[in-house]
ZASEMI-812160 format. One record per residue (C-alpha): x, y, z; residue in three letters. Coordinates in steps of 0.001 Angstrom, whole numbers, plus 500000, padded with zeros to 6 digits. Layout:
REM ZASEMI-812160
XYZAla;...
***
This chain:
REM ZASEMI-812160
483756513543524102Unk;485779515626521879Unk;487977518827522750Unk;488700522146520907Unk;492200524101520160Unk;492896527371519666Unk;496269528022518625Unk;497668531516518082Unk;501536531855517582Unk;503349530183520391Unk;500341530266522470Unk;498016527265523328Unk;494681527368524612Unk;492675524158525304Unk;489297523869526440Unk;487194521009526686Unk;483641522028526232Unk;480710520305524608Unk;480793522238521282Unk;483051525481519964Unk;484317527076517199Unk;487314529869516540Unk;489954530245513915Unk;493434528608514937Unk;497066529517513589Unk;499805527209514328Unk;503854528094512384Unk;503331524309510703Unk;499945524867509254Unk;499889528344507826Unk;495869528149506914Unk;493418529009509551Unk;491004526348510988Unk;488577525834513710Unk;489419522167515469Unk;487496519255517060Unk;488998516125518488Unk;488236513140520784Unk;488016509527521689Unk;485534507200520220Unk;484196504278522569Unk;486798501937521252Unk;489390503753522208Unk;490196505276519074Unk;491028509088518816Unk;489738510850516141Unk;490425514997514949Unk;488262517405512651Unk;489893520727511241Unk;488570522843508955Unk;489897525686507106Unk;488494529174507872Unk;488176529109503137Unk;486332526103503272Unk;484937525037500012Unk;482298522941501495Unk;484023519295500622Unk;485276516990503543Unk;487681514256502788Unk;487583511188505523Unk;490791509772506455Unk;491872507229508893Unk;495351508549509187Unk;494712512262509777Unk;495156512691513354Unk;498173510534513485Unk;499983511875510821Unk;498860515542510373Unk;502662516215512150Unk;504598513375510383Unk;507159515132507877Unk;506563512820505304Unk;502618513492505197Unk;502451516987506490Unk;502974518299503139Unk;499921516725501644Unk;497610517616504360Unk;498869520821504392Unk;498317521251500913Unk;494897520181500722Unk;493941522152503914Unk;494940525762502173Unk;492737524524499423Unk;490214524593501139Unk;489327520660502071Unk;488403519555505468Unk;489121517007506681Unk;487728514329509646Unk;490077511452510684Unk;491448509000512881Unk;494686507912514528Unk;495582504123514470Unk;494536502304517305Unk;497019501332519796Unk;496222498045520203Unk;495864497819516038Unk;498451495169515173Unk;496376492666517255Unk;492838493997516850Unk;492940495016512685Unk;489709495068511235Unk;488899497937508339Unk;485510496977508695Unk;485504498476512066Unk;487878501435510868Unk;485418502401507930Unk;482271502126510478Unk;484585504546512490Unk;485014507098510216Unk;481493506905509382Unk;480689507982513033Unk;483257510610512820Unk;481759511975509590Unk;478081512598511762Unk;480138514250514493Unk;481579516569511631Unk;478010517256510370Unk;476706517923513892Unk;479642520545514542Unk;479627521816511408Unk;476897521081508323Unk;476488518829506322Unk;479228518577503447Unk;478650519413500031Unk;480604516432498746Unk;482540514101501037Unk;485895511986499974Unk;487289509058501509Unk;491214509486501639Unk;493614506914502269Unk;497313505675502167Unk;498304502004502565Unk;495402500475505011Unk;493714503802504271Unk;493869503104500935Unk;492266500143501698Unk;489647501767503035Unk;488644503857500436Unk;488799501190498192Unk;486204499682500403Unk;484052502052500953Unk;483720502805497532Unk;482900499006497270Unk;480622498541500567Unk;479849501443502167Unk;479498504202499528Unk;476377505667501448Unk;478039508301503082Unk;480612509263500358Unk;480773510793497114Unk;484305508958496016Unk;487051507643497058Unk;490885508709496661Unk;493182505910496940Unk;497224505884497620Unk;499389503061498010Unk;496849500248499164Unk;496988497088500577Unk;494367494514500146Unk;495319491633502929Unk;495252488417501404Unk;496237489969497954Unk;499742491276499106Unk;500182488093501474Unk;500385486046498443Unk;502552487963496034Unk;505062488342498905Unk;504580484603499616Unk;505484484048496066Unk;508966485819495641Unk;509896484570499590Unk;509386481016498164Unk;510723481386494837Unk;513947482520496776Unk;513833479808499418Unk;513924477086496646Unk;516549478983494514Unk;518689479760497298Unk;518925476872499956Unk;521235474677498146Unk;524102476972498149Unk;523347478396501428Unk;523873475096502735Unk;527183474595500576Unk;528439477723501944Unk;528412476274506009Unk;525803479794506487Unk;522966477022508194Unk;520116474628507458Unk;517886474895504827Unk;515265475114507388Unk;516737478309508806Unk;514555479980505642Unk;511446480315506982Unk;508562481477504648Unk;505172480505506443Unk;504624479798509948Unk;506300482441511613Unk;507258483284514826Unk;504093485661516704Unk;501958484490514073Unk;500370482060515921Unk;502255479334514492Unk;504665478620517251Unk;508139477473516613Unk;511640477576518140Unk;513636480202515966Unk;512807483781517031Unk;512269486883514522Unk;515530488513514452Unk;517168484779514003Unk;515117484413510630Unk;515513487912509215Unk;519777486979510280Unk;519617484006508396Unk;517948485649504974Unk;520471488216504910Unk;523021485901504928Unk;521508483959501914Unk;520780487222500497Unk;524424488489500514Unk;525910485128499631Unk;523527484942496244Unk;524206488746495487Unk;528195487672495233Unk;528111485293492072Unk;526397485719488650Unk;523942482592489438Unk;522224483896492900Unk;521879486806491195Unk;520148485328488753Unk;517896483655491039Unk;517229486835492851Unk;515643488627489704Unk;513609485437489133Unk;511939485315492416Unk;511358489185492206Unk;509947488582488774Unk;507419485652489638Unk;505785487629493226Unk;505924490749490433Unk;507675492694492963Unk;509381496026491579Unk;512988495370492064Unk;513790498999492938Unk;512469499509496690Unk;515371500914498376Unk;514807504918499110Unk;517294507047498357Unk;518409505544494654Unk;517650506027491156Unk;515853503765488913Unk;518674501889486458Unk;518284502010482991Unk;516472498722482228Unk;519162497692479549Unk;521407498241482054Unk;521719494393483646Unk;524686494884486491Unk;522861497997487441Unk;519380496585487551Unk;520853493057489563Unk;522637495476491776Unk;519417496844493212Unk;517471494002493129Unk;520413492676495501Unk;520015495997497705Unk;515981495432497196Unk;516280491754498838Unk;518383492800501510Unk;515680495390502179Unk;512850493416501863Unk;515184490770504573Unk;513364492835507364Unk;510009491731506622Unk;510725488170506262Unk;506858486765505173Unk;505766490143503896Unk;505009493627505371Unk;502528494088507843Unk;502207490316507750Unk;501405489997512155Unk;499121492831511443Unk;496963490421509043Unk;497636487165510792Unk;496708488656514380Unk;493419489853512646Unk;492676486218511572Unk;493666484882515457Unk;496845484159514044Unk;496181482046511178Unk;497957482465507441Unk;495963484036504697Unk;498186483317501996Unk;498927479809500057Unk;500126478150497388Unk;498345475199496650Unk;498518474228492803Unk;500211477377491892Unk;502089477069488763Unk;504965479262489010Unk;506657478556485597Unk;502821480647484239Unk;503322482860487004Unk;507118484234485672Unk;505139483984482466Unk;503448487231483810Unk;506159488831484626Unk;507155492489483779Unk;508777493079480420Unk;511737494885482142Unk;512375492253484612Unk;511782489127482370Unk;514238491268480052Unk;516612491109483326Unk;516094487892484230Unk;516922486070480902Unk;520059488504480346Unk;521381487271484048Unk;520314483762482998Unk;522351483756480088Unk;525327485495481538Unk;525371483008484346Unk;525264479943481879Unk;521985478517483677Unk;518731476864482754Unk;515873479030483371Unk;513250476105483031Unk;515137474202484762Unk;515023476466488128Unk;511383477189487430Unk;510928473329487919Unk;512970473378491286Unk;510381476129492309Unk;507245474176490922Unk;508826470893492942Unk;509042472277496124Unk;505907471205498715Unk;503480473416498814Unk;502065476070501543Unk;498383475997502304Unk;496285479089503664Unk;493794479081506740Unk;490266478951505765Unk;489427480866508843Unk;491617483401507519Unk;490092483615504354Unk;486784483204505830Unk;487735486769508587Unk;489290488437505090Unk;486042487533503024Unk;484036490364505477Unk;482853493395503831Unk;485706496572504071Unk;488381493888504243Unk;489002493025500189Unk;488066494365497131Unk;486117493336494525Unk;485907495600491490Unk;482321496186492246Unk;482945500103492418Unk;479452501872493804Unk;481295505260493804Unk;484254506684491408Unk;487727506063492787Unk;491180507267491384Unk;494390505142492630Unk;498082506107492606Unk;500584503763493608Unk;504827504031493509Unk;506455501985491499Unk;509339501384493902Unk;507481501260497112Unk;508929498700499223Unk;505730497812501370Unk;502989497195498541Unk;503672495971495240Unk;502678498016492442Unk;501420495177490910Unk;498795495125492854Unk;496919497904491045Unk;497393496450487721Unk;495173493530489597Unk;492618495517490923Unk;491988497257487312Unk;491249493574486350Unk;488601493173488200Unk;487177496484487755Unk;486854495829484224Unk;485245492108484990Unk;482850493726487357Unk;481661496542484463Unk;482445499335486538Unk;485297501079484476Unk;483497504402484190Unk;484215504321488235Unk;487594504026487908Unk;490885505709487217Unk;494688504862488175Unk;498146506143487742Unk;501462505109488581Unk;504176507369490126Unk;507761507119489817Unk;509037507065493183Unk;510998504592495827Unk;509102504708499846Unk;505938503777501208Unk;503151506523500907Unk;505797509178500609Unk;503835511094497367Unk;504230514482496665Unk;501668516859497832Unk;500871517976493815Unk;500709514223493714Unk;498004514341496046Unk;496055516925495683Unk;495988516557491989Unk;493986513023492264Unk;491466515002494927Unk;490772517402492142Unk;490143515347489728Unk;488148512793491940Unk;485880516054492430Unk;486146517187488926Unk;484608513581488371Unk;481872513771491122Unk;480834517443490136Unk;480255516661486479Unk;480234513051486149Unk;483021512676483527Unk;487013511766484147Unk;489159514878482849Unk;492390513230481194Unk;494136510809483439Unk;497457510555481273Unk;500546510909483131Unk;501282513749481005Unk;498093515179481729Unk;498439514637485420Unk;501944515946485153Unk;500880519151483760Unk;497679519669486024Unk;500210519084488985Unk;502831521213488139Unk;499662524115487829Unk;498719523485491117Unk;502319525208492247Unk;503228523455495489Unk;506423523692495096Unk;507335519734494071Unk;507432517930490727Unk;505119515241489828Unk;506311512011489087Unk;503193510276486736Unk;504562507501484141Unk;503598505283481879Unk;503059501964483352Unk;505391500875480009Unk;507408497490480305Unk;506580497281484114Unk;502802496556483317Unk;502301492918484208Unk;500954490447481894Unk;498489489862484530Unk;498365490354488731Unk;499043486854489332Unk;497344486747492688Unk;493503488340492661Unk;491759487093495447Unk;487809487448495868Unk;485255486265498769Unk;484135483731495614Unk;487228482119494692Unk;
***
């Protein structure tokens, strides 16, 4: 089933009909495209447009049809649309923070991408395109399923267990650092800081949601009021390598600037308060019938701060030594605490093709990720270029990191940028120049009106992703 759209000023005409094609207009989308949409047998709606210039490429996209309106993404398909991509996508499922599988949402897209071929031709090159769990999904496919694509362009992803146990990190560092005074301070129980185990996760348990998230603000705000839990704030930021700038909005300090830099990771914490556990963390725990896919069994977190960012192990030893307290001496209180183990049906459900990565790139992939992004940390990337190098398959591979606070909220030069290149790469079979000056200045070219934001990764590049996480380990 699928229906067509022809749009022309304010006027909408809708037919449903087996197969059609005409040129739409809408006021949002200035370039002309012909339109297919419908409902897969799951349940799960899917949307083709494609622009009246076409160049003949088609990038895949599990977010398309649910965010082709959304202000913050607009821009970007927008952008890419005028250029003359197609594209062929999904919209979430609604029954997707109980049901999660990328397996399934890969094999989806697959289907789409033969409906596109039957209503259309067959693409000249095809592009998987993805933010967050659609930057999962590239990843992927570039990994498992690189049949049916060319490449893969990646933005802001998640791999599940991967970001499960950095965020399981800093939650823990802070829950040792910060109980003691907590309790001191008449705010509760040291119990009240729940890390693992949490409510609607399959876990059971007394203490509701909005109780927990009440209860880490409070130790939040209490630590952000003296020099020593601010101190311990930057410390458990530094060992999950979190970026300690993820509130939208602000400016990144000057790194030499310490009262600056503790002041946002105060505002970070208090952010981050609203996803007690780690974002998305039902979403990956409902997949796995509830069970956690994060541990810490025999972690040594005094090695783990060891691999902390330049900039925040600079931060953290200023704020140490301001506060008159012994580093190694907290790092032991963290080390002491008992210890959090992870489901091995979890890890067993995660283990499934389209639902990690590996490194073992079949495909060429480029991958952007924000340095303040509040949802994923940037770290994360650093990891995955780890393994791409153990697995041999560099000449796959590019990155870059962007200078920028939110959650898949990239520029569209940003964007479309990495989906030139990426075809640049397929076309020819060599990488033009991946610098961030180089990407700055083939951005700006592009003219779309916003300014790139490409760094150097510089003294926020990890000593090393302290939590890689393969099928084999």
């Amino acid at each position: 089933m699928f229906r067509f759209s022809y749009r022309a000023g304010p006027k909408m005409l809708c037919l449903a009909i087996a197969a059609s094609l005409a040129v739409p207009v809408s006021a949002q989308d200035k370039t002309p495209y012909r339109e297919h949409s419908g409902v897969l047998p799951d349940g799960t709606t899917w949307l083709i447009r494609v622009p009246e210039n076409w160049n003949g490429r088609l990038l895949r996209d599990l977010d398309f049809a649910s965010f082709i309106h959304v202000p913050g993404y607009a821009p970007r398909y927008d952008d890419l649309l005028a250029r003359g991509y197609a594209f062929a996508g999904l919209a979430r499922h609604p029954l997707r923070l109980w049901q999660y599988d990328p397996q399934r949402e890969i094999l989806n897209l697959q289907t789409v991408q033969d409906t596109f071929t039957r209503l259309e031709r067959e693409p000249d090159m095809v592009m998987q395109y993805g933010c967050s769990g659609g930057g999962l999904d590239s990843l992927a496919s570039a990994e498992d399923f690189p049949d049916k694509i060319d490449g893969s362009v990646v933005l802001a992803a998640h791999t599940p267990v991967w970001i499960m146990s950095s965020f399981l990190d800093g939650w823990f560092a802070m829950r040792a650092l910060l109980a003691e005074d907590y309790v001191a301070q008449g705010l509760g129980q040291a119990s009240d800081l729940t890390v693992a185990g949490l409510p609607n996760a399959g876990a059971g348990g007394d203490r509701n949601l909005d109780a927990i998230r009440a209860s880490w603000k409070s130790a939040i705000e209490n630590a952000g009021k003296t020099p020593e839990g601010r101190a311990r704030l930057a410390l458990a930021f530094a060992i999950g390598q979190w970026s300690p700038w993820m509130v939208e909005g602000t400016d990144l300090p000057d790194t030499s600037d310490t009262a600056a830099m503790a002041d946002m990771v105060v505002k970070s914490a208090m952010r981050n308060a609203g996803n007690v556990g780690g974002t998305a963390r039902l979403l990956f725990e409902n997949a796995a019938s509830g069970q956690q896919l994060s541990g810490n069994e025999g972690v040594d977190y005094a090695a783990f701060y060891a691999n902390a960012a330049p900039a925040m192990k600079q931060l953290v030893e200023a704020l140490y030594a301001e506060a008159d307290l012994d580093l190694q001496a907290d790092l032991a209180t963290i080390d002491a605490e008992p210890r959090i183990a992870a489901s091995d049906y979890a890890l067993d459900f995660w283990a499934g093709d389209g639902r990690t990565t590996t490194g073992e790139l079949e495909v060429p992939a480029i991958r952007i990720h924000m340095l303040g992004d509040w949802a994923i940390p940037y770290s994360l990337m650093q990891g995955y270029e780890a393994l791409v190098e153990q697995a041999g398959t560099t000449d796959h591979y590019r990155q870059a990191l962007v200078q920028g606070t939110g959650h898949c909220e990239f520029m569209a030069a940003e964007s479309s940028v990495i989906v030139e290149i990426l075809a640049e790469r397929i076309e020819t079979g060599t990488w033009p120049e991946v610098t961030p000056e180089a990407l700055n200045t083939a951005a700006a070219a592009l003219e779309t009106g916003s300014d790139p934001r490409f760094v150097e990764f510089g003294d926020w590049r990890v000593g090393a992703y302290n939590r890689p996480w393969t099928p084999s380990q």
